[in-house]
N, C-alpha and C positions, 0 to 999 in steps of 0.2 A: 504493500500500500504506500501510495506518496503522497506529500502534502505539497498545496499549489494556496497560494496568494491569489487572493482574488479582491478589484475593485466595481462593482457596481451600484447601479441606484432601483431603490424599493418603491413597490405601489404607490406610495408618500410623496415621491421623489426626493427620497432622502439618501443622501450617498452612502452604502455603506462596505466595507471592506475587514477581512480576517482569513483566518484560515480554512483549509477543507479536505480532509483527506479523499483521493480516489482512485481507482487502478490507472488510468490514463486522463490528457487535459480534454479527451471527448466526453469521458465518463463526470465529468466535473462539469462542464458544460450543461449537460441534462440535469443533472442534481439542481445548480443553481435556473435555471430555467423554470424547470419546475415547481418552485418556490415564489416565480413570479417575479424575478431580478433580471435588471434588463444589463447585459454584462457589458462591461465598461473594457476591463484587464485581466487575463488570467495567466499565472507563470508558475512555474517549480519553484518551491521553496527548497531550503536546506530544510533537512530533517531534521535535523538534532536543533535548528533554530528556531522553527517552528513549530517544534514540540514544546521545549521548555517557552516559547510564549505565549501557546494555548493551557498550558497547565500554569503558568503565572498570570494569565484571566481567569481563569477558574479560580483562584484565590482571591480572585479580588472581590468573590463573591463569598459571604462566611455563611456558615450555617444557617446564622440567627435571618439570616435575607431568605434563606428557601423557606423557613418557620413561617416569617412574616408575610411571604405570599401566600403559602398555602391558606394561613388562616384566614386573612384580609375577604384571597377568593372565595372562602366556604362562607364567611357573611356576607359578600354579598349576592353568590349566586341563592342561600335561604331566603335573602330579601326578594328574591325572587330578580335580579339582574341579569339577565341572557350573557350568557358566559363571553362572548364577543366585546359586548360591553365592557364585563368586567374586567378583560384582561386590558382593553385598552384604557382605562381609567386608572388602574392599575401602573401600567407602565408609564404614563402622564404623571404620576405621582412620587414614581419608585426616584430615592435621592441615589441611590449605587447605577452610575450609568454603565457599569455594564450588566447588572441583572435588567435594567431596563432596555437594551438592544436585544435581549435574549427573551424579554414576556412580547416585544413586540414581534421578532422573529414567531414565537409560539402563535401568536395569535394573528400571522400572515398567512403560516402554514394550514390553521384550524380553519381560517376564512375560506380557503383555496378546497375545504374538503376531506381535510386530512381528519383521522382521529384525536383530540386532545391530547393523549395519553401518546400516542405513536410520535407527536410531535414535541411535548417532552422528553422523551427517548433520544429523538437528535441534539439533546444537550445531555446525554447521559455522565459526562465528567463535570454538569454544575448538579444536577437532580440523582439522588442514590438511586440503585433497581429496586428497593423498596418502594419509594415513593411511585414512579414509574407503575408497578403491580400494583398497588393497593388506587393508584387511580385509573388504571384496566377496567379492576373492579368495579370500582366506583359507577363507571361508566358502562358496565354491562347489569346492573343489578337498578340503575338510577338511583345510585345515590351518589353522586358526587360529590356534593358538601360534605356528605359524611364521611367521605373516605378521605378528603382533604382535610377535616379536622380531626380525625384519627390519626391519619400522616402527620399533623402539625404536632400534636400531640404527642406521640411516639418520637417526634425528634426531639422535642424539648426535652423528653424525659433523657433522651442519649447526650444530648448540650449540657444539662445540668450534671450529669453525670463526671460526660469527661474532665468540665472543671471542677469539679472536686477533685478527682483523681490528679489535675495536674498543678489543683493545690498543693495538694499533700505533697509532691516530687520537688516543689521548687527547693527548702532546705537541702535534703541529698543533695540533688542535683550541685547546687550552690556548693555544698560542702566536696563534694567530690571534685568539680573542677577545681577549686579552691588548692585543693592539697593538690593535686597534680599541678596546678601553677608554681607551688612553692616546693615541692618534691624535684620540680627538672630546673628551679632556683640553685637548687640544695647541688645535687648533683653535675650540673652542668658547670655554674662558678662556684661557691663556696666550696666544696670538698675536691676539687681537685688543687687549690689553692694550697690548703692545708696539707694535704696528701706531699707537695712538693716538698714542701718547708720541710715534713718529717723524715723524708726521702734523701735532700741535704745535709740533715743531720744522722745520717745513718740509721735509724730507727728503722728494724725488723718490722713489716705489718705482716698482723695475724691475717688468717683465713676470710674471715668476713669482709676485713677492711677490703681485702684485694677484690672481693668480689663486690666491693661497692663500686670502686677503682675503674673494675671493668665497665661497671654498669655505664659510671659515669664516663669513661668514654665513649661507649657507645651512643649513652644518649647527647654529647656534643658531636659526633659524625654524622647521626643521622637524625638528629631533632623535628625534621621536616616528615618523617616515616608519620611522627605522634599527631598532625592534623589530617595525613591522610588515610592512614590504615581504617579509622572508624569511618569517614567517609565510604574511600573504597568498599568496605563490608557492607556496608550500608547497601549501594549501586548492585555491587553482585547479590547480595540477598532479596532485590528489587529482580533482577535476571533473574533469579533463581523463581522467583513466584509466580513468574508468567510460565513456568515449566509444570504441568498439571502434576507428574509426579512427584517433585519437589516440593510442590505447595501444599501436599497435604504430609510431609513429613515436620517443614516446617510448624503449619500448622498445629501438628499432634505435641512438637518440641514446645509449642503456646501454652499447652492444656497440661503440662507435664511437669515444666520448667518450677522450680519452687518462686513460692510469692508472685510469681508472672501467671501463672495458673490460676491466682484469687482472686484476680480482674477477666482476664480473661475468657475464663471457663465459663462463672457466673453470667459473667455480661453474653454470652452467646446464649447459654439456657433463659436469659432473662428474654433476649431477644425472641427465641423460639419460642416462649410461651407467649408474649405480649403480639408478635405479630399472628400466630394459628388463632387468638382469642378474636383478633379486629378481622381476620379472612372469614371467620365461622359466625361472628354476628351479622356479617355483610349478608349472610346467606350460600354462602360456596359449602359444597360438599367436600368431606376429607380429604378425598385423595387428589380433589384440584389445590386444594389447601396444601396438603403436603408439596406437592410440585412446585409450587409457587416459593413455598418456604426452604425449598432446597437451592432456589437458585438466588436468594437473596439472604445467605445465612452469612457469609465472607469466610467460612472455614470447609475448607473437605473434609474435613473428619466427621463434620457433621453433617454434611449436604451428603456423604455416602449412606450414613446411619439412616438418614430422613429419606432416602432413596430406598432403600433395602427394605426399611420400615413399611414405607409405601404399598410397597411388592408384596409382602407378606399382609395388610390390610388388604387389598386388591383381591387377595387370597382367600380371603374371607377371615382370616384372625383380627381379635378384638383389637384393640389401638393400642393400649396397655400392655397388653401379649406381645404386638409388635415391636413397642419401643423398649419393652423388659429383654431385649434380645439381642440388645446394642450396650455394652456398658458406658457408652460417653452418656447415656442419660440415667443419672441416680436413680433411686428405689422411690424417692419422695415425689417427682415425675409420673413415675406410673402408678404408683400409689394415688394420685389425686387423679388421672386420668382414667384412673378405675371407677374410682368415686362417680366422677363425671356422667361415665356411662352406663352406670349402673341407674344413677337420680336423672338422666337426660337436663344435665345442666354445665356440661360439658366445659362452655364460653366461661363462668362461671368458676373454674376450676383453673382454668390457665389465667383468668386473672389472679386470682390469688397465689399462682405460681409466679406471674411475672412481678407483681408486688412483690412476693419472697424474696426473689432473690436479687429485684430492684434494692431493697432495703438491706441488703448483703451487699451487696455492691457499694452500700452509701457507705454502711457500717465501716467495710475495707476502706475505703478511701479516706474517713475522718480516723484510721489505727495505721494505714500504710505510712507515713511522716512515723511515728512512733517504732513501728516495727521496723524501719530500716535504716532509723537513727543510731541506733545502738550496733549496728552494724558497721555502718561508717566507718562511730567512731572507733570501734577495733580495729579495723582495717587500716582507721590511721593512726592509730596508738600504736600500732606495730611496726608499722611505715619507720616512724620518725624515731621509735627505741632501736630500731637496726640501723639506722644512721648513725645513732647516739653510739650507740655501741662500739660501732663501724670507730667510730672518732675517738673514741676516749679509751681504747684498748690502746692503740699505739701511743697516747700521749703518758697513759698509767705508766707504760716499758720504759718510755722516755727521763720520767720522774724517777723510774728503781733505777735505774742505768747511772741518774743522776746523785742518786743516793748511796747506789754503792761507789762511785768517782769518789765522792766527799768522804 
């Protein structure tokens, strides 16, 4: 697939221009044609240039902007507002100009014919496949508003969510680079400084010193390694994700890893419960329900289980039965999903599961700061006593050497 630049002007006659991926610049042509753009310029972009500045629009867009439309449009299409209307009153209004070239794009496309929902989808790196599927729904059940206030809903609880969670990280965080600023201080000038002087004065360094020695050479040869090695990891573990098999080892390494597993884990069972609870009030049957929820889970470990799962429902075995046959989902799960189908209150059940383990997830996040404080600080209490160490072993030798001279 390649990406081409394109300049044109809209229905509006408003000039507008960004990017477009396509197999060739004829197949690009028809795309924007079809959208009702009268084409001004179309050329090859560099890829890697016009990737990284379609994923830095897409930041310019935050969370809290997709919240604020969904909600906005489910009052006012309940007010009874022809969805046409609303998105263009809407994007008349929106202060982020580029959520506002994208509600107007939306609502070029829905003019033209298209389905709401399918035209969503052509922004799928600003709008999640959650939201995307739960306005499918919305739109084949007639209810819209309520699948967009369900959607608004469902995200604010993941917003509120993740700042907690990245409450709680700023101290570490803070503390960790912290020491490592003053760790490649330590080693890089102060101790090799000292290291000399003792070196000059003949003084024998024990074992530890010399392996600070080494350290700290190394980290003055290649200091440059220390901004990018976490980067690099970072990039390949991005490669690694788009590789289907990789991506669900990584994943499982999510759900397994200590402490990375009490957000993680949670927040995906939380996820599963709260969006099966909002597909099954909508009115969808199980097994569309499961499908749905397998391709909007962001883990394989679980979108296989929820697959499998599936297949054995289809099968005719109860839900509980099915999900008690995957261990990524606990006993408390099917425990309640038994409950459910036994009283036919099923929706009823997974709210109270997605609360559970919503309120797990808050609870982790306001003890994570705490639980990984005392980590830290050992990690740095140990840091800086092998330094210490490191240091005051040869100067101790230096002082007896001196004492038995005298």
């Amino acid at each position: 697939m390649n990406y081409y630049l394109y300049k044109a002007i809209d229905a509006d006659g408003t000039m507008v221009e960004g990017f477009i991926e396509g197999e060739d610049i004829g197949s690009v042509y028809g795309d924007l044609s079809s959208k009702g753009l009268y084409i001004l310029s179309v050329k090859k972009a560099n890829v890697a240039i016009s990737y990284l500045k379609k994923v830095f629009a897409s930041r310019k867009i935050k969370r809290r902007d997709v919240i604020e439309f969904a909600n906005n449009l489910s009052v006012m299409l309940r007010a009874g507002v022809p969805l046409l209307t609303a998105l263009e009153d809407i994007s008349d209004v929106a202060e982020n100009k580029y959520l506002k070239t994208i509600i107007a794009d939306i609502k070029r496309q829905t003019e033209m014919g298209m389905r709401f929902s399918d035209a969503i989808q052509l922004h799928k790196d600003i709008f999640p496949d959650v939201f995307v599927r739960l306005i499918t729904v919305g739109e084949e059940t007639g209810h819209l508003e309520k699948s967009l206030s369900d959607v608004a809903s469902h995200l604010q609880r993941m917003e509120d969510l993740s700042a907690a969670i990245k409450r709680a990280l700023i101290y570490p965080i803070f503390a960790i680079v912290t020491t490592m600023g003053a760790l490649i201080f330590w080693l890089a000038y102060v101790l090799p400084k000292i290291m000399t002087t003792l070196k000059e004065m003949g003084v024998k360094l024990p074992l530890i010193t010399r392996i600070l020695l080494h350290v700290s050479d190394f980290t003055k040869a290649y200091w440059y390694l220390i901004p990018i090695l976490p980067v690099a990891f970072f990039f390949v573990l991005q490669v690694l994700k788009q590789m289907k098999g990789a991506r669900y080892y990584i994943d499982l390494i999510k759900i397994k890893l200590p402490i990375v597993k009490l957000v993680v884990y949670n927040k995906l069972l939380a996820l599963f419960s709260e969006q099966l609870r909002i597909l099954i009030v909508s009115g969808l049957t199980i097994d569309r329900s499961f499908n749905i929820i397998s391709d909007v889970m962001g883990s394989e470990v679980f979108k296989r289980a929820i697959i499998l799962a599936n297949e054995s429902i289809s099968s005719g075995s109860r839900i509980a039965d099915a999900l008690r046959e995957h261990k990524v989902f606990p006993p408390l799960v099917a425990r309640m999903v038994d409950i459910g189908e036994t009283s036919g209150n099923l929706d009823e059940q997974f709210a109270f599961l997605s609360d559970h383990y919503l309120k797990k997830l808050d609870d982790i996040s306001e003890k994570m700061g705490k639980m990984i404080e005392p980590i830290v600080i050992a990690v740095i209490g140990v840091l800086f006593a092998l330094i210490i160490v490191g240091l005051m072993l040869p100067i101790y030798d230096l002082i007896t050497q001196f004492g038995k001279a005298g």
